[in-house]
C-alpha positions in Angstrom: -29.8 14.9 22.2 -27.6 18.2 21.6 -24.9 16.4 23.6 -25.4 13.3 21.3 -25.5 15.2 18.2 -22.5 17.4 19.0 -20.6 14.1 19.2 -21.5 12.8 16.1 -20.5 16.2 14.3 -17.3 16.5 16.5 -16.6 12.8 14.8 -16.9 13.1 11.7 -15.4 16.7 11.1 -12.7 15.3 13.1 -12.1 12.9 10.7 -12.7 14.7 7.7 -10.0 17.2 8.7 -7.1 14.5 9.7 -8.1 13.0 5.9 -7.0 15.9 4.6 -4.0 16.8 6.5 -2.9 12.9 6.5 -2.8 12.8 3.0 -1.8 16.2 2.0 1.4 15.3 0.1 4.5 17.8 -0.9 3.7 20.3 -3.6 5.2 20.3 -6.9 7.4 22.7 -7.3 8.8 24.5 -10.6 11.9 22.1 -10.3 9.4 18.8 -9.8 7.3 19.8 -12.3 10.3 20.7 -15.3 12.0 17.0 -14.0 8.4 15.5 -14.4 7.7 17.2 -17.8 11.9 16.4 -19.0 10.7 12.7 -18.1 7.7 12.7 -20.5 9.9 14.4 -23.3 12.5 11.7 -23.1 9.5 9.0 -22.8 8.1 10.3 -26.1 11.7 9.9 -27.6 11.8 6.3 -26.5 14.8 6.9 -24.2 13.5 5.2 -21.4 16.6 5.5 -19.2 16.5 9.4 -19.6 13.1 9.0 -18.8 13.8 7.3 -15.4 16.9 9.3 -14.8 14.2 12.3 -14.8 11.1 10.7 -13.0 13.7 9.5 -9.9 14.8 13.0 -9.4 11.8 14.3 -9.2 10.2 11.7 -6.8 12.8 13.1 -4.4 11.0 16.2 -4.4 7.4 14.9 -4.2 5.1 12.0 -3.6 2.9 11.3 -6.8 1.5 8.4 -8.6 1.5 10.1 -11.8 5.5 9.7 -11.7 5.4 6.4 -10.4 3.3 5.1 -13.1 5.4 6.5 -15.7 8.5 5.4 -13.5 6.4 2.0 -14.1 6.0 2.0 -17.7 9.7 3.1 -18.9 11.0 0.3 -16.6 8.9 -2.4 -18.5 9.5 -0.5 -21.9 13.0 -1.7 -20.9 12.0 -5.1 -20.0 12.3 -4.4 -16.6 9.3 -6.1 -15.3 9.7 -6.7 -11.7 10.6 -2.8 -11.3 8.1 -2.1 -13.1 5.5 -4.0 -11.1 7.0 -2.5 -8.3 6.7 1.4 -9.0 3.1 0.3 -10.6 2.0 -1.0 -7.4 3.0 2.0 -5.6 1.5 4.6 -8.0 -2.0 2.8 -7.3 -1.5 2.9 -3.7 -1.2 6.5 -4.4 -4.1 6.8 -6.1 -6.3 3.9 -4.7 -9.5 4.4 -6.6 -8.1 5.3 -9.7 -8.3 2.7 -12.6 -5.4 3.7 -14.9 -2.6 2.1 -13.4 -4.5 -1.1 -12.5 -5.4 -1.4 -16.0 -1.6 -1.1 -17.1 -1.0 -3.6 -14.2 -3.7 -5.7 -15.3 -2.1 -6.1 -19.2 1.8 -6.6 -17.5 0.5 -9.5 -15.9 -1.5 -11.0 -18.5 1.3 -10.6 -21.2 4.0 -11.9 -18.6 1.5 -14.7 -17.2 2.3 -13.5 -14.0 0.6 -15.2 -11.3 -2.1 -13.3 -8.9 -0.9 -13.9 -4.9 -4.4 -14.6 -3.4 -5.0 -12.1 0.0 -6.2 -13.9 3.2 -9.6 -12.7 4.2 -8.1 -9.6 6.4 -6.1 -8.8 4.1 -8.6 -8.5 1.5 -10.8 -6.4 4.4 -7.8 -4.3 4.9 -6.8 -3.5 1.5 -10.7 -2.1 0.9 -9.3 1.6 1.7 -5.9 3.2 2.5 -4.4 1.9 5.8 -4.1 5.5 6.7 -7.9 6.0 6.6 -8.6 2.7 9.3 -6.0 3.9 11.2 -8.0 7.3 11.6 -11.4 5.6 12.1 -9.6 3.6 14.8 -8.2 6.5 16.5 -11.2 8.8 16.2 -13.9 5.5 17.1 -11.9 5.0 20.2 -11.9 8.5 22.0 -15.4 9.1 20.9 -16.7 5.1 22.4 -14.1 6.2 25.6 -16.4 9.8 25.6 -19.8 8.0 25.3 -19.2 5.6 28.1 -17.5 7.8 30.7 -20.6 9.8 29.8 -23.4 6.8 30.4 -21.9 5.7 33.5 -19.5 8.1 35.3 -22.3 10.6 34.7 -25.2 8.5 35.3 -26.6 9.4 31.9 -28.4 6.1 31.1 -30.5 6.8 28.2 -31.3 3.9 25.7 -30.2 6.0 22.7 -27.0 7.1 24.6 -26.4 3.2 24.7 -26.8 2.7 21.3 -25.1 5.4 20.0 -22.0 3.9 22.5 -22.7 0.6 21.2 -22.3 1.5 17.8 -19.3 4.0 17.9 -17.7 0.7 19.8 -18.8 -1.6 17.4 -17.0 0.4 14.8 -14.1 0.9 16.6 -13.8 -2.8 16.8 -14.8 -3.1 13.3 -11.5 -0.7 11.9 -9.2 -2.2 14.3 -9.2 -5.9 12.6 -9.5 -4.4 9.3 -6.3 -2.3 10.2 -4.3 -5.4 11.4 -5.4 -6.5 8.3 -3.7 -3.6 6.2 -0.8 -4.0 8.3 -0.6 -7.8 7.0 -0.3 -6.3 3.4 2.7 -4.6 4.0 4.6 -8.5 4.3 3.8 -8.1 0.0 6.5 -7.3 -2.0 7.8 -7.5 -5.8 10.3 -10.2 -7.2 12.6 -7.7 -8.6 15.0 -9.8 -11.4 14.0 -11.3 -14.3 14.6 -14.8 -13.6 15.0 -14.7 -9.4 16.9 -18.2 -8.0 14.9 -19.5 -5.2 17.2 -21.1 -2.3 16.6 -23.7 -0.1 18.9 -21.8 2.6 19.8 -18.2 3.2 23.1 -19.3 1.2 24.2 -18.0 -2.6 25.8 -21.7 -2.2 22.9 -23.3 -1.4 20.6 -25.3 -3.8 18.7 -23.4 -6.1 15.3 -25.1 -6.8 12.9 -23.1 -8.7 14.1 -19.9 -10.8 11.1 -17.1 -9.9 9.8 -14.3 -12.6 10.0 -10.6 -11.9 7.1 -9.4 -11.2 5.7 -11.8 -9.0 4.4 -10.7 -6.1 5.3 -12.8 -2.7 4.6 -12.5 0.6 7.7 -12.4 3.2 7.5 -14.3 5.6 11.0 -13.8 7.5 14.3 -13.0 7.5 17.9 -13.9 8.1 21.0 -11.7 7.2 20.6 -10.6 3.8 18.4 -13.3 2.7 14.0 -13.1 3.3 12.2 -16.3 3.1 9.3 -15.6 0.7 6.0 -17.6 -0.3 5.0 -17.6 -3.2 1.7 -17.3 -5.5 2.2 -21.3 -5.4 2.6 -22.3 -1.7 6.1 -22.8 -2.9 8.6 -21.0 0.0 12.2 -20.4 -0.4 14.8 -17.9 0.5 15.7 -14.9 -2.2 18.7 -11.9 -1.8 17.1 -8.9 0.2 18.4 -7.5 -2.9 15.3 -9.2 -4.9 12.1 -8.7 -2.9 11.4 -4.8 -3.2 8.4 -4.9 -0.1 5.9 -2.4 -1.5 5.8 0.5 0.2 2.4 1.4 2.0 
């Protein structure tokens, strides 16, 4: 049982400490920070371009979802929706169990009548947590289950709680590898960027425009050709759009 034990703790400090270092992001800096705090100044002035002018330069310099949100909210205080959208969606990926920026996300689409792209069933498994975390699980499950076993058979260790233990540290191992092929499915999602986006029915500007699309809409890609990505949309409906007008949200 120490053996077993010492497993499970090797496990799960293992993964607590790759959690930590995964997601430990840049550090603000003095020059972050006064680009960050010059962006809120001009937000409060209404002079949203100044605003985003000031939030961009200081995403150079570090990873944050409080910038992206406010990147988000000067964009649409310019009209800019499907920029907007875009930055939002990225600022709650940031900061997954926050509520703020969904709620702001939430209103945008309601006031815009943008319509919600339903997630397949993985998708909707995968999107449950960060990727980052079921990629950890699925690393960590899979040297601990490979451990377990070589110790049940190569070393003639046969004990029924050895088994189980296995059993369940494979089980879950399983378990975070669909729901990570599932996260990787949500990185096909991206954001119709212009405000009114033709819709082709070939990868051709020349080609017959069928349906004009709203920014903001989310899509799903589903390939691509030269500088055009065919796209479905909340609707079923799939066309081809300008790589230039499908921003895939970054994950």
């Amino acid at each position: 049982m120490h053996n077993i034990s010492f497993t499970i703790r090797w496990v799960s400090s293992s993964i607590g400490l790759l959690f930590v270092a995964a997601f430990a992001c840049a550090q603000w800096t003095d020059e972050s920070n006064a680009l960050f705090q010059s962006g809120n100044q001009a937000t409060v002035r209404e002079d949203f371009e100044q605003a985003i002018d000031y939030y961009q330069q200081a995403a150079e310099q570090v990873t944050s979802s409080s910038i992206f949100h406010n990147l988000g909210v000067a964009h649409y205080k310019l009209n800019d929706v499907g920029k907007s959208v875009y930055y939002l969606e990225h600022a709650k990926l940031l900061d997954f169990w926050g509520t703020d920026t969904q709620n702001v996300l939430n209103y945008i689409r309601e006031e815009q009548q943008l319509r919600y792209l339903d997630l397949r069933l993985l998708e909707r498994l995968g999107g449950a947590i960060p990727k980052l975390y079921w990629a950890v699980l699925f690393t960590i499950t899979f040297w601990a289950a490979l451990f377990m076993w070589i110790y049940l058979y190569l070393l003639g260790n046969r004990k029924a709680v050895y088994r189980d233990v296995a059993s369940i540290i494979t089980a879950v191992f399983l378990f975070a590898g669909v729901a990570y092929y599932g996260a990787r499915q949500l990185e096909d999602i991206g954001v119709l960027i212009p405000n009114e986006t033709p819709l082709h029915v070939a990868p051709s500007s020349d080609s017959e425009v069928f349906i004009s699309l709203r920014g903001g809409e989310l899509s799903r890609l589903v390939k691509s050709f030269n500088e055009y990505i065919f796209i479905e949309t909340p609707e079923g409906i799939r066309g081809w759009v300008a790589q230039e007008h499908f921003w895939l949200i970054k994950r």
